[in-house]
MMTF fields as JSON, N, C-alpha, C and O atoms, coordinates in Angstrom:
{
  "mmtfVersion": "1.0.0",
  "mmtfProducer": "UNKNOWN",
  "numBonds": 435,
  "numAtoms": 436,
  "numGroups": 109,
  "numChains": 1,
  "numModels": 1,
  "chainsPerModel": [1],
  "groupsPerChain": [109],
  "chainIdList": ["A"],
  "bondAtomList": [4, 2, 8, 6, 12, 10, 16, 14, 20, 18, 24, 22, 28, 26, 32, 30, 36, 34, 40, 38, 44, 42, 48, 46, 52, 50, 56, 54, 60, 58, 64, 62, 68, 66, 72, 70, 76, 74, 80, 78, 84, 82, 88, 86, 92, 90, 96, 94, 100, 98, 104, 102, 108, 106, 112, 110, 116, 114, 120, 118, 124, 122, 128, 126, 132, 130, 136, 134, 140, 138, 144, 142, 148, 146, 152, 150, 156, 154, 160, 158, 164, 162, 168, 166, 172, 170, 176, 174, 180, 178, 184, 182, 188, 186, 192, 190, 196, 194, 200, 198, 204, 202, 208, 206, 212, 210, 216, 214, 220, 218, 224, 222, 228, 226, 232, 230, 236, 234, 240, 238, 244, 242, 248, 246, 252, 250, 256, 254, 260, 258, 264, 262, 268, 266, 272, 270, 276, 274, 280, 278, 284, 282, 288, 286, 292, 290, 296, 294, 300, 298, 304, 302, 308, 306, 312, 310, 316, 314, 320, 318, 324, 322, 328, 326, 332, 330, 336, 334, 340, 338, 344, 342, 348, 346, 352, 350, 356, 354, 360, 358, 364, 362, 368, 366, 372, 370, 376, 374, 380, 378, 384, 382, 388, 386, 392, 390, 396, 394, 400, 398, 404, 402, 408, 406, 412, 410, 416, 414, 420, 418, 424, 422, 428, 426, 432, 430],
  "bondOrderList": [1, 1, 1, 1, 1, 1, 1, 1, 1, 1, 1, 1, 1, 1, 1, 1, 1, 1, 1, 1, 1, 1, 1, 1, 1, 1, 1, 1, 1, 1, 1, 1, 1, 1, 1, 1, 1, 1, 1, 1, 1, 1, 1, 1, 1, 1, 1, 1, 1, 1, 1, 1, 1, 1, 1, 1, 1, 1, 1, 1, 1, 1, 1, 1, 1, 1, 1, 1, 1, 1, 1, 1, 1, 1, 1, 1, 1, 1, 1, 1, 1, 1, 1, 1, 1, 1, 1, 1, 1, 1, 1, 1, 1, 1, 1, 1, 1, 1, 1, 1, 1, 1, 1, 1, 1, 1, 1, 1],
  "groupList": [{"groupName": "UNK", "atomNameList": ["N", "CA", "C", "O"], "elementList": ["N", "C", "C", "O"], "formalChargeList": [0, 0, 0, 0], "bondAtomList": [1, 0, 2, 1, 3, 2], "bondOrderList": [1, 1, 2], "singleLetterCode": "X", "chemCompType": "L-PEPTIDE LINKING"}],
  "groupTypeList": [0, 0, 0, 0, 0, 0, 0, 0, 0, 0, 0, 0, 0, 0, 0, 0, 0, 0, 0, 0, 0, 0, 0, 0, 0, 0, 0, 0, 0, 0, 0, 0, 0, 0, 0, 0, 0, 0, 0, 0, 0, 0, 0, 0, 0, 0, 0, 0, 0, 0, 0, 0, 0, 0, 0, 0, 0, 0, 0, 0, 0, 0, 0, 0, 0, 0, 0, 0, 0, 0, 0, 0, 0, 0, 0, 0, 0, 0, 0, 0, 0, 0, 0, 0, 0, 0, 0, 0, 0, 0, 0, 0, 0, 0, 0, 0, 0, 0, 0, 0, 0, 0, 0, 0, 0, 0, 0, 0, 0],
  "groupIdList": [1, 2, 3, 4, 5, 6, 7, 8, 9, 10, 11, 12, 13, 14, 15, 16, 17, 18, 19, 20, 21, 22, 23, 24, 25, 26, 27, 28, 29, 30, 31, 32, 33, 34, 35, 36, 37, 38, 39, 40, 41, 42, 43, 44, 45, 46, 47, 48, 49, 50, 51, 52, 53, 54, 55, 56, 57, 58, 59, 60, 61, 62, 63, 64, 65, 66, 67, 68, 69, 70, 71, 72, 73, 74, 75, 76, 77, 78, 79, 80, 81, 82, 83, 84, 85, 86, 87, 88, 89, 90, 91, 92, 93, 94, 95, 96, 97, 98, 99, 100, 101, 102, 103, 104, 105, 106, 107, 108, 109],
  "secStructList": [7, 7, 7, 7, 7, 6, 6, 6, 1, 7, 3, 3, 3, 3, 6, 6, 3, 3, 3, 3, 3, 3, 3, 3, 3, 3, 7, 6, 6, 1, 1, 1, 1, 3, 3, 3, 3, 3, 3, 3, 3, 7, 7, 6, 6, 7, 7, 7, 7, 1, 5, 7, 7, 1, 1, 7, 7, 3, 3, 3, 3, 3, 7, 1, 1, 3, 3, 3, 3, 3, 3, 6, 6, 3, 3, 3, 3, 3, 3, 6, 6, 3, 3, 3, 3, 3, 7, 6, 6, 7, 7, 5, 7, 7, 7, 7, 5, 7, 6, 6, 7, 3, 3, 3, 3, 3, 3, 3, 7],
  "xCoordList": [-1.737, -2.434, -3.929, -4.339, -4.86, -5.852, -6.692, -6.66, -7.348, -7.706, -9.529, -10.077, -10.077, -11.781, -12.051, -11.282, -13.77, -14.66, -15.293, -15.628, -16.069, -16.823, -18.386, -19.48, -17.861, -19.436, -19.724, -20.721, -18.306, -18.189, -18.444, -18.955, -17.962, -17.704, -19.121, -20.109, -19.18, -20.265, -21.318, -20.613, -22.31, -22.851, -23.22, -23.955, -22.689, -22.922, -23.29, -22.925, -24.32, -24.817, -23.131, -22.097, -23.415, -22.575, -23.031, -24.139, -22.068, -22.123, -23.034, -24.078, -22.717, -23.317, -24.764, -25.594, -24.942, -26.026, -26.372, -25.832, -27.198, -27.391, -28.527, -29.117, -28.785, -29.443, -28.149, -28.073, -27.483, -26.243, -25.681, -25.716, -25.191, -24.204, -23.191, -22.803, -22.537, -21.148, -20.279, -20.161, -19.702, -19.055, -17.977, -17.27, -17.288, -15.672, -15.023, -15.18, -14.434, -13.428, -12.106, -11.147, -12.364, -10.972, -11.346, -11.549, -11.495, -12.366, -10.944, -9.744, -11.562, -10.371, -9.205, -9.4, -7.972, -7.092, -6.222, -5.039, -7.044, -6.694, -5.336, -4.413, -5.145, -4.005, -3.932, -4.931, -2.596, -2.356, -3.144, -3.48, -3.318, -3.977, -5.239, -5.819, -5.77, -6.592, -8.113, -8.31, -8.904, -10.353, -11.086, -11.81, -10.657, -11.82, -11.059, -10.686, -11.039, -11.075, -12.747, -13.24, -13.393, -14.612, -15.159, -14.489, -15.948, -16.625, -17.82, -18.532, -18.317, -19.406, -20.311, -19.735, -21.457, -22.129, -22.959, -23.613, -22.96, -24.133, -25.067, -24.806, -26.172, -27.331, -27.862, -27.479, -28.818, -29.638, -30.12, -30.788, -30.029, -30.877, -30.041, -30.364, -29.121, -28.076, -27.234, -26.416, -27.372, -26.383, -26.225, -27.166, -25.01, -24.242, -24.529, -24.148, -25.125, -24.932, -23.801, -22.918, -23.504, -22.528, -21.888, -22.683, -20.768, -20.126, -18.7, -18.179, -18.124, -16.483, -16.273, -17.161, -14.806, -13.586, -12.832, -11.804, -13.024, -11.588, -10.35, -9.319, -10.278, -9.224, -8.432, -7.399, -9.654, -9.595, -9.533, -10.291, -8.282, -8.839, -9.554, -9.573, -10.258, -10.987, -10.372, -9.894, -10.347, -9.722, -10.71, -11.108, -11.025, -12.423, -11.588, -10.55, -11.833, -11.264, -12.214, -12.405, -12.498, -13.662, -13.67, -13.025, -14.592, -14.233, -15.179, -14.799, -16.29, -17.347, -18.285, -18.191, -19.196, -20.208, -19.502, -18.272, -19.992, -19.623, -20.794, -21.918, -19.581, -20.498, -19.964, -18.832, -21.157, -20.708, -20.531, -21.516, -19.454, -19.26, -18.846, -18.003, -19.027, -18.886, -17.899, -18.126, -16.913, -15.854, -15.584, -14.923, -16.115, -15.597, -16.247, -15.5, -17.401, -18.065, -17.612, -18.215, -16.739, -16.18, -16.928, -17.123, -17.507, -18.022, -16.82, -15.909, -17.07, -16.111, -16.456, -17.504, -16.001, -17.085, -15.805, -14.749, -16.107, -15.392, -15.619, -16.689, -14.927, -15.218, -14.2, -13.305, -14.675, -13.664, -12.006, -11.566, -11.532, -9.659, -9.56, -8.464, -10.523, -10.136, -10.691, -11.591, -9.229, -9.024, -9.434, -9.291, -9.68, -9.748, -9.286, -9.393, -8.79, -8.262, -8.86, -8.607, -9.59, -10.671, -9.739, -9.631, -9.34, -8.605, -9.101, -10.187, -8.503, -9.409, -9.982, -9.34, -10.807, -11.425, -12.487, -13.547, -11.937, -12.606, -14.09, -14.362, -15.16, -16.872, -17.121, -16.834, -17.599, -17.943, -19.354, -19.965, -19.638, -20.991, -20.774, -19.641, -21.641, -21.978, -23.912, -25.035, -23.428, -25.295, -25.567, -26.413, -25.104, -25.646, -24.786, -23.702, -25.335, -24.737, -25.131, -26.095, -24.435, -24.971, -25.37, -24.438, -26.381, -26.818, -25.581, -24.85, -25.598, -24.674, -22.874, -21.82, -23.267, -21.727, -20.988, -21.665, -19.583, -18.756, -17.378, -16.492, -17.639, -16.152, -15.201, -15.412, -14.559, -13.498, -12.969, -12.212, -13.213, -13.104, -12.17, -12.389, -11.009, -10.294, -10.628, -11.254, -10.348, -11.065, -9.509, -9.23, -8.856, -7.839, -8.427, -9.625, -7.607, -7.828, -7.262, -7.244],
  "yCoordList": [7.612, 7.819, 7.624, 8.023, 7.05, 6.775, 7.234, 6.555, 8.281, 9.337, 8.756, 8.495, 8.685, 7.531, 7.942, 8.315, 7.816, 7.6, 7.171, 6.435, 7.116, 6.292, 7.02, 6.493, 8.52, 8.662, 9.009, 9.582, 8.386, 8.683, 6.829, 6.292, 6.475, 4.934, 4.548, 5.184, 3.386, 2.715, 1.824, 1.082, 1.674, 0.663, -0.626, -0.539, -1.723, -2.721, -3.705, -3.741, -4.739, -5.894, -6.991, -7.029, -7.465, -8.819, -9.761, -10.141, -10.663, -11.321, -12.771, -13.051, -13.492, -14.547, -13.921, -14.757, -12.936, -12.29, -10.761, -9.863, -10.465, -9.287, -8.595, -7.642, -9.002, -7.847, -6.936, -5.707, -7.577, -6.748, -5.701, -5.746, -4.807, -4.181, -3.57, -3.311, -3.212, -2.855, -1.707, -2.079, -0.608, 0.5, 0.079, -0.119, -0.292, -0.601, 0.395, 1.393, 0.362, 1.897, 1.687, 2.441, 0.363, 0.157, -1.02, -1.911, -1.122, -2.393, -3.351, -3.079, -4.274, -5.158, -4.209, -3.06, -4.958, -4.201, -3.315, -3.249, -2.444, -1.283, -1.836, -1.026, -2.524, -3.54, -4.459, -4.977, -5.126, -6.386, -7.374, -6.895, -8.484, -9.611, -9.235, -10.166, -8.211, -7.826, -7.471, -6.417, -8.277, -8.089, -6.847, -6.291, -6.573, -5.098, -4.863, -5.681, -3.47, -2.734, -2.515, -1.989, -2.948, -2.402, -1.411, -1.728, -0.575, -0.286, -0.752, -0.422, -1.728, -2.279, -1.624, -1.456, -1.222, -0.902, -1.842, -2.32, -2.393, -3.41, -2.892, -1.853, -3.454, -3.292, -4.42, -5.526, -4.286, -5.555, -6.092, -5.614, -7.548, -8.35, -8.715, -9.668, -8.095, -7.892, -9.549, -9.695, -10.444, -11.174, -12.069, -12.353, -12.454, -13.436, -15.003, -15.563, -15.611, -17.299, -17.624, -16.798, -18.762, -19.761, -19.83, -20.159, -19.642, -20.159, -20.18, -19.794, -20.462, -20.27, -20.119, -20.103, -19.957, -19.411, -20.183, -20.238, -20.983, -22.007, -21.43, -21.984, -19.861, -20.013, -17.991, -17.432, -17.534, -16.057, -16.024, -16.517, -15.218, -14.873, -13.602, -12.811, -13.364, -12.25, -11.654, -12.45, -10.758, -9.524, -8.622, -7.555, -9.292, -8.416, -6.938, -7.272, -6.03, -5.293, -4.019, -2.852, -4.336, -3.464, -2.34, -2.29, -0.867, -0.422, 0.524, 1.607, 0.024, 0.122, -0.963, -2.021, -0.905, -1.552, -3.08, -3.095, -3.967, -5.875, -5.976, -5.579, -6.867, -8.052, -9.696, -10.151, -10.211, -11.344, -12.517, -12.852, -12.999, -14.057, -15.319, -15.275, -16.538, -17.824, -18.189, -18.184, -18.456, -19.652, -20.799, -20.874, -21.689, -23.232, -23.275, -23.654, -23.022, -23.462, -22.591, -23.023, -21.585, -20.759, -19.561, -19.112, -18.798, -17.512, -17.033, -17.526, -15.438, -14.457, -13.271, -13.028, -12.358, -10.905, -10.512, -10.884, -9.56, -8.469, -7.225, -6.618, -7.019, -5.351, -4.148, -4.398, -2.857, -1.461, -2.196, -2.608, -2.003, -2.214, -3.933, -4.446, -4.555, -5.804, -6.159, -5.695, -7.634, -7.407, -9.63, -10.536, -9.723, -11.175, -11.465, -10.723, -12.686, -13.011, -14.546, -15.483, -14.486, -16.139, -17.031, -16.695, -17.845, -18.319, -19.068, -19.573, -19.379, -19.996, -21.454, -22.363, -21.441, -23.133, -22.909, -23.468, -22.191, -22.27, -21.839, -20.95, -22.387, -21.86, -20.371, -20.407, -19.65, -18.679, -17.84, -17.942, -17.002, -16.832, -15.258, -15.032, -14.432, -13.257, -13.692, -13.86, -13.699, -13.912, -13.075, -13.329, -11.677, -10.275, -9.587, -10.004, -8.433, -7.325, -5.998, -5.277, -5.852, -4.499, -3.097, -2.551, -2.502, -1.424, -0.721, -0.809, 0.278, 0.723, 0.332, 0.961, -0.915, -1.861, -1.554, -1.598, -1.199, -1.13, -1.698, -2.012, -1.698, -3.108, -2.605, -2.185, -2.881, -2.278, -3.996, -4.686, -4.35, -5.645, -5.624, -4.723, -6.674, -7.019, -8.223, -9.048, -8.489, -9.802, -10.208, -9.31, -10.947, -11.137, -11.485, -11.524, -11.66, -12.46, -13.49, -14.299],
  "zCoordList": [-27.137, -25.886, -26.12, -27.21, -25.238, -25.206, -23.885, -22.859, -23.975, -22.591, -22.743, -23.814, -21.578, -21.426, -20.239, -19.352, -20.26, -18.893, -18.733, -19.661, -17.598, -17.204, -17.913, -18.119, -18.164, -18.545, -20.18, -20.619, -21.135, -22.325, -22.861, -23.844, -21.957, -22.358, -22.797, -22.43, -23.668, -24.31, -23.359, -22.674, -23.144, -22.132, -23.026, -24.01, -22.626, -23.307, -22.27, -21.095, -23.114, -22.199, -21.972, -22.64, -21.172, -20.725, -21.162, -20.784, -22.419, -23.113, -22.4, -22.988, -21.403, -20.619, -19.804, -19.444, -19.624, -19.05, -19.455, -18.808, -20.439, -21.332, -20.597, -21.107, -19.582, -18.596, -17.867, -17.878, -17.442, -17.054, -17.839, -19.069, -17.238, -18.352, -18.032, -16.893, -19.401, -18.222, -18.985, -20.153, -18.81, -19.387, -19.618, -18.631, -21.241, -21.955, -21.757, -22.46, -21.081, -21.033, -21.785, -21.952, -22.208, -23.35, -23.63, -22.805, -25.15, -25.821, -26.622, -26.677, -27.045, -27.641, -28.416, -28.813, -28.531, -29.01, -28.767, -29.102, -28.0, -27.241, -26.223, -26.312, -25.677, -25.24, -25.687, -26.185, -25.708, -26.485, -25.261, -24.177, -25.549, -24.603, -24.02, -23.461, -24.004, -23.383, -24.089, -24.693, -23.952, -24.082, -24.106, -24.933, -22.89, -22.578, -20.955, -20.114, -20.985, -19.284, -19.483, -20.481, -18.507, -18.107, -16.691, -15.708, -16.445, -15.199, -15.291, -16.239, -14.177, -13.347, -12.38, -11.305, -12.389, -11.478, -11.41, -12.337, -9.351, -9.409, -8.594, -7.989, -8.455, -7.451, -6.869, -7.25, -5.864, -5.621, -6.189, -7.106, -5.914, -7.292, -8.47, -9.18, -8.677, -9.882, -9.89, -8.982, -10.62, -10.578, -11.859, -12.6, -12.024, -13.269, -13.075, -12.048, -13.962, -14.067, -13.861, -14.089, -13.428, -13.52, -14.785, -15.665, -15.169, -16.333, -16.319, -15.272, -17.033, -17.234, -18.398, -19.25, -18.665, -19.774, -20.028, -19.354, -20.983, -21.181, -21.533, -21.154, -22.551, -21.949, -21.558, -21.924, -20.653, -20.476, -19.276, -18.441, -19.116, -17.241, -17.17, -18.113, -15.837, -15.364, -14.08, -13.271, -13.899, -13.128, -12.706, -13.175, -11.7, -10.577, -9.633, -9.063, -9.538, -8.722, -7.385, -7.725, -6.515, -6.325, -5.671, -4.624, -6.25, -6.055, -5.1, -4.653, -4.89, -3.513, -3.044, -3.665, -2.041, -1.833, -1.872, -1.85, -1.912, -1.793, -3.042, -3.349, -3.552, -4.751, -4.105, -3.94, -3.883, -3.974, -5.185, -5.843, -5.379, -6.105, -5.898, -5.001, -6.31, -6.196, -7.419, -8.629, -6.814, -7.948, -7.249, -6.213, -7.847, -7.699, -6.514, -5.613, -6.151, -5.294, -3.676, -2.693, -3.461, -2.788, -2.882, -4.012, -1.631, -1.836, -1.431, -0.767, -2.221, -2.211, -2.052, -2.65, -1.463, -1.474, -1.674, -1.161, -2.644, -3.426, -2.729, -2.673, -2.398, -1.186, -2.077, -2.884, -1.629, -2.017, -1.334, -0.26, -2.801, -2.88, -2.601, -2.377, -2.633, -2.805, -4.504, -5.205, -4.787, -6.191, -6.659, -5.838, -7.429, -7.364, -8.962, -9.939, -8.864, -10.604, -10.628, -9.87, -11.567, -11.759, -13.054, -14.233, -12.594, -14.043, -14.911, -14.627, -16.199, -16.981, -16.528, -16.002, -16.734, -16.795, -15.259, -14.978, -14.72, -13.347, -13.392, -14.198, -12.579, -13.03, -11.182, -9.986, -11.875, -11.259, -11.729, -12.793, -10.589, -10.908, -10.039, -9.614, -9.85, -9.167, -8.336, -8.811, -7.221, -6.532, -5.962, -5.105, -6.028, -5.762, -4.946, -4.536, -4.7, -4.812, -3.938, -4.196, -3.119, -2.307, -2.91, -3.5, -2.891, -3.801, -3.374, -2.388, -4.848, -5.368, -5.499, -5.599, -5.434, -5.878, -7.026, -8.053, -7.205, -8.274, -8.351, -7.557, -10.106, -9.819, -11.613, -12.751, -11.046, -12.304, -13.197, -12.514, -14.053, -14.688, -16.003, -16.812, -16.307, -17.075, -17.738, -17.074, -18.88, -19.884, -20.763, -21.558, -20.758, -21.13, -22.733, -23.014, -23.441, -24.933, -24.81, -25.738]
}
């Protein structure tokens, strides 16, 4: 068993954008296939470059406020209980974020 929080968890930068950061609430290993469970808090102003995963998916899930994100040229707003899965290869970005935005994130291996 593996028992975590949001206010024990580690704050670490985001690898593509290290101003960001983001709470591991379960880091590699900890599940098979799985990268990291993270918690996200965003704010205004807050946003991710363009990039992709050749070969990781991501698992957006939100859990207040709207983040907006762009995949493949598609905006998307991530709202409370809406969930999004970006697959590999695909380019996505985050272009901000309603103060006090939160998002619960999966990183496959």
């Amino acid at each position: 068993m593996i028992l975590t929080s949001v206010e024990e968890a580690p704050l670490v930068p985001v690898s593509h954008d290290p101003q960001l950061k983001k709470r591991v609430l379960l880091g590699k290993g900890a599940i098979p296939h799985i990268k990291a469970v993270s918690y996200i808090e965003m704010n205004p102003g807050d946003t991710a470059s363009s990039h992709r995963h050749e070969d990781d998916y991501e698992f957006f899930f939100g859990l207040g406020g709207r983040i907006d994100l762009v995949v493949e040229g598609r905006d998307v707003p991530l709202v409370e209980g809406a969930c999004l899965l970006v697959e590999p290869g695909e380019v996505h970005s985050i272009k901000g974020a309603a103060r006090g935005s939160r998002m619960l994130y999966f990183q496959t291996a």
